[in-house]
C-alpha positions in Angstrom: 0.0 0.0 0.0 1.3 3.5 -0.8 2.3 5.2 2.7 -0.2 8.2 2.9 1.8 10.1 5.4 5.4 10.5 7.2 7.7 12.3 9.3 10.7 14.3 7.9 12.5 14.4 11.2 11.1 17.7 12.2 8.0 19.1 13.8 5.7 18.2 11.3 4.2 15.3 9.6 3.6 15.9 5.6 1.2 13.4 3.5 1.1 12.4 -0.3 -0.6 14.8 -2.3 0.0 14.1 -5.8 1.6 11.7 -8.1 3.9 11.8 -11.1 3.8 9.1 -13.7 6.4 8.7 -16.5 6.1 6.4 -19.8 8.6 5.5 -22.2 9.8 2.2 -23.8 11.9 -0.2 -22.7 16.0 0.9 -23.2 14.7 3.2 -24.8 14.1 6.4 -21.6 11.7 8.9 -20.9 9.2 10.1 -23.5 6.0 11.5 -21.6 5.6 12.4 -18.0 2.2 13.5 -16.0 1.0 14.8 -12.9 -1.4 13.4 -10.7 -3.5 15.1 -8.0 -3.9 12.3 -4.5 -6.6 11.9 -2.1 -7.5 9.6 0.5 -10.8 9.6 1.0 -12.9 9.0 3.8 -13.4 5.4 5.4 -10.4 4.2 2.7 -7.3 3.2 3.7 -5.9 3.7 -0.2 -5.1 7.3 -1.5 -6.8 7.5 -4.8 -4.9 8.9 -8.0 -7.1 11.5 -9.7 -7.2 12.5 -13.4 -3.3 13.4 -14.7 -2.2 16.6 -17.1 1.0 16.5 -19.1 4.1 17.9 -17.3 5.2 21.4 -18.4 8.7 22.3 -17.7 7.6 25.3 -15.2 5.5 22.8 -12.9 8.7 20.1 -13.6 11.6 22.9 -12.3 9.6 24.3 -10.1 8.5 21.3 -7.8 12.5 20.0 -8.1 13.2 23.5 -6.7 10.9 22.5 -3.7 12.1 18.9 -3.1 15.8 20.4 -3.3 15.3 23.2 -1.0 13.4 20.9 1.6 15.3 17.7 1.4 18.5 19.1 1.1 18.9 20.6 4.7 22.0 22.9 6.0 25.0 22.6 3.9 27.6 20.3 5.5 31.0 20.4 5.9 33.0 17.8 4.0 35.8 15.9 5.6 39.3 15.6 3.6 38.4 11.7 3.3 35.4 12.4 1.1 36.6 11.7 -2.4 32.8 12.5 -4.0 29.4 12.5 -3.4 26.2 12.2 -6.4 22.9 11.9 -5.1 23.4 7.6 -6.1 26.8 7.4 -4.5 29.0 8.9 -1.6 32.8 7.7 -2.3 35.2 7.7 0.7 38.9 7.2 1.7 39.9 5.4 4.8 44.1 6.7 5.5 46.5 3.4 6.7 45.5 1.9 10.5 45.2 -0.4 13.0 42.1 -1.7 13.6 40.4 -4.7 15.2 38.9 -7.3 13.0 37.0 -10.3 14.0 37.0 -13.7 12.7 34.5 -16.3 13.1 36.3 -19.5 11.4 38.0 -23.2 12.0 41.1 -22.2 9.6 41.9 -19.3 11.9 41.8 -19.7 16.0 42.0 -16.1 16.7 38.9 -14.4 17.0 40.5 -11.5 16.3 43.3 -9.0 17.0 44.5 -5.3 16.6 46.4 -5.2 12.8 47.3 -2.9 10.2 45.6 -1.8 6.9 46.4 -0.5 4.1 45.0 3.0 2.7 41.6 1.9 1.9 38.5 3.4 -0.2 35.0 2.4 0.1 32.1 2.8 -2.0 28.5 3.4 -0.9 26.0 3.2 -3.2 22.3 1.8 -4.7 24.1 -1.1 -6.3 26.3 -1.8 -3.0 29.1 -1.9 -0.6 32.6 -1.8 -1.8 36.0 -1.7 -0.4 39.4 -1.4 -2.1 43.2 -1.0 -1.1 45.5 1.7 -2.1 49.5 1.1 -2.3 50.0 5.1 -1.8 49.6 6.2 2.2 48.3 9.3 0.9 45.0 11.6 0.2 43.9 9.2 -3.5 43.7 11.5 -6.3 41.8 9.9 -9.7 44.8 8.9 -11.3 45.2 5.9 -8.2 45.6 2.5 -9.2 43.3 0.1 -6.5 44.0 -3.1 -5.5 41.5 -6.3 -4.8 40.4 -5.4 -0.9 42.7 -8.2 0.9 39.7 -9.4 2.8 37.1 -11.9 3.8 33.3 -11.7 2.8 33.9 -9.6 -0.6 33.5 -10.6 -3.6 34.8 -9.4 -7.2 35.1 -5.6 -8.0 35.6 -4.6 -4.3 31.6 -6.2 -3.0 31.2 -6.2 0.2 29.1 -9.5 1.4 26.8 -8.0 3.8 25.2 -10.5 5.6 24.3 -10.2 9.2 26.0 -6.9 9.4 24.5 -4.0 10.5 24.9 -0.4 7.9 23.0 2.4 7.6 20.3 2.9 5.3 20.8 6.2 3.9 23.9 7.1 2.0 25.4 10.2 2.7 28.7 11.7 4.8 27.1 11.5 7.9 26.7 7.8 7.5 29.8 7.0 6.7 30.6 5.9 10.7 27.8 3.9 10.5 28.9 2.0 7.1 32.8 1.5 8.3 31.4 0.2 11.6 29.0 -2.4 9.8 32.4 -3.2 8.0 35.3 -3.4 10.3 32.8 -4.8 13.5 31.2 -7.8 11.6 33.2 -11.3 11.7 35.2 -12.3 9.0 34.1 -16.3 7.5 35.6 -17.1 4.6 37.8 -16.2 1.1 34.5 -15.8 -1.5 35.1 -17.4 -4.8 35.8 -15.1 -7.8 39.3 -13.6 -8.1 42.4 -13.8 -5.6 42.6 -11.3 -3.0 45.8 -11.4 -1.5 49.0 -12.5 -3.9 50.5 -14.4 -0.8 51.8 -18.3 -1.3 50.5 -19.9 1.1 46.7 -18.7 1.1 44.3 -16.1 2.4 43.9 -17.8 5.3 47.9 -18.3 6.1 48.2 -14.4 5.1 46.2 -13.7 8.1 47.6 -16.2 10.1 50.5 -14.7 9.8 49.1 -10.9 10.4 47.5 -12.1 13.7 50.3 -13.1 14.7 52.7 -9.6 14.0 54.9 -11.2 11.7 55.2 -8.6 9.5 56.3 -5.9 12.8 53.3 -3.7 12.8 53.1 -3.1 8.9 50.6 -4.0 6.2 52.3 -6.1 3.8 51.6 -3.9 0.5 54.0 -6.4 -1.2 51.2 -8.9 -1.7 48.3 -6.9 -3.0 46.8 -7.2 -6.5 46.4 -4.6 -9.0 42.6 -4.1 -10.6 44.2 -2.2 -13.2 41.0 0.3 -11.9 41.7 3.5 -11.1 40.0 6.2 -8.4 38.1 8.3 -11.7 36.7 4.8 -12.9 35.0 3.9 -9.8 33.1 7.0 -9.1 32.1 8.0 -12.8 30.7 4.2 -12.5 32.6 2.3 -14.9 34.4 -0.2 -13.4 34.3 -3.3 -15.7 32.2 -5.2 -14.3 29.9 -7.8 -16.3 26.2 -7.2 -16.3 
């Protein structure tokens, strides 16, 4: 059922009151667009669409002026990790660190441990969760190569398998906390198959192993990630490679 009314986090509660309707063919976009008046009338719990007109380009601009003025809020400020930001996408960069991860697997004992990361940038977006490792220890610019994100639970082209994790459900800079934490907080289970992750001889699960255990004195092995042959500008204008 169409929700009739909501909150927009402030004071007061605003309802549906009308409808837009667009028709084109398929592959082919937009051709035609109308506007709908919406009621609900009494004693029905379904608004009702009423009779459309054609969409003119004053009414069109004009109520995106509205939506943009009234959705959009204060302006915020923009952390120097923010790489970009398009109303589909928010595209961040996380510097070199040591954080706790968590493991949940026979192959590794340790449930976890303080290690280092690389450089790392992750990708919010409709289509997804992604992570990716960067060789530099710098600010990426869109000329940066990334590497296949040396983890467990992703998949090809940087995917973050989700699972039980918790992440926000909006995606903008002031959720970013909220998607690293549903990132670096759930329990890693297992390699996914696709591509190789980590370019290390014995296996994924002897690389960590090994980084549980501090035997590379406090530093991310950059030695043993793998190139994407993706850069920074592919990944946020949205062409990254990947099969439909």
């Amino acid at each position: 059922m169409i929700g009739t009314n909501f909150s927009t986090g402030g004071d007061a509660e605003v309802q549906i009151v009308s409808a837009i309707l667009l028709y084109g063919q398929q592959n082919k976009g937009l051709a035609y667009g109308t506007v709908h008046p919406v009621s609900l009338e009494r004693g029905k719990q379904r608004p009702t669409i009423g009779a459309g007109r054609p969409i003119d380009r004053a009414s069109l601009h004009t109520a995106l002026q509205e939506l943009a003025t009234n959705t959009a809020g204060k302006a915020s400020f923009l952390p120097e990790t923010v790489l970009a930001v398009s109303p589909e996408a928010i595209t961040w960069w996380h510097p070199p660190a040591r954080k706790r991860v968590f493991f949940r697997c026979p192959e590794i004992r340790s449930a976890g441990a303080v290690v280092p990361h690389p450089g790392l940038v992750f990708h919010a977006s409709l289509g997804g969760f992604r992570v990716f490792a960067t060789m530099e220890d710098t600010r990426p610019t869109p000329e940066t190569v990334l590497y296949e994100p040396p983890y467990f639970n992703t998949w090809d082209w940087g995917k973050i398998c989700i699972g039980t994790a918790q992440v926000p459900n909006r995606i903008d800079v002031a959720a970013i906390d909220g998607w690293e934490c549903g990132f670096f907080e759930s329990a890693f289970t297992h390699p996914n198959t696709g591509k190789r992750r980590i370019d290390y001889e014995d296996g994924p699960y002897a690389f960590w192993r090994d980084l549980l255990a501090g035997r590379f004195k406090g530093q991310f092995p950059k030695q043993f990630l793998i190139s994407m042959n993706l850069t920074l500008a592919s990944l946020i204008g949205g062409n990254i490679g990947e099969p439909e």
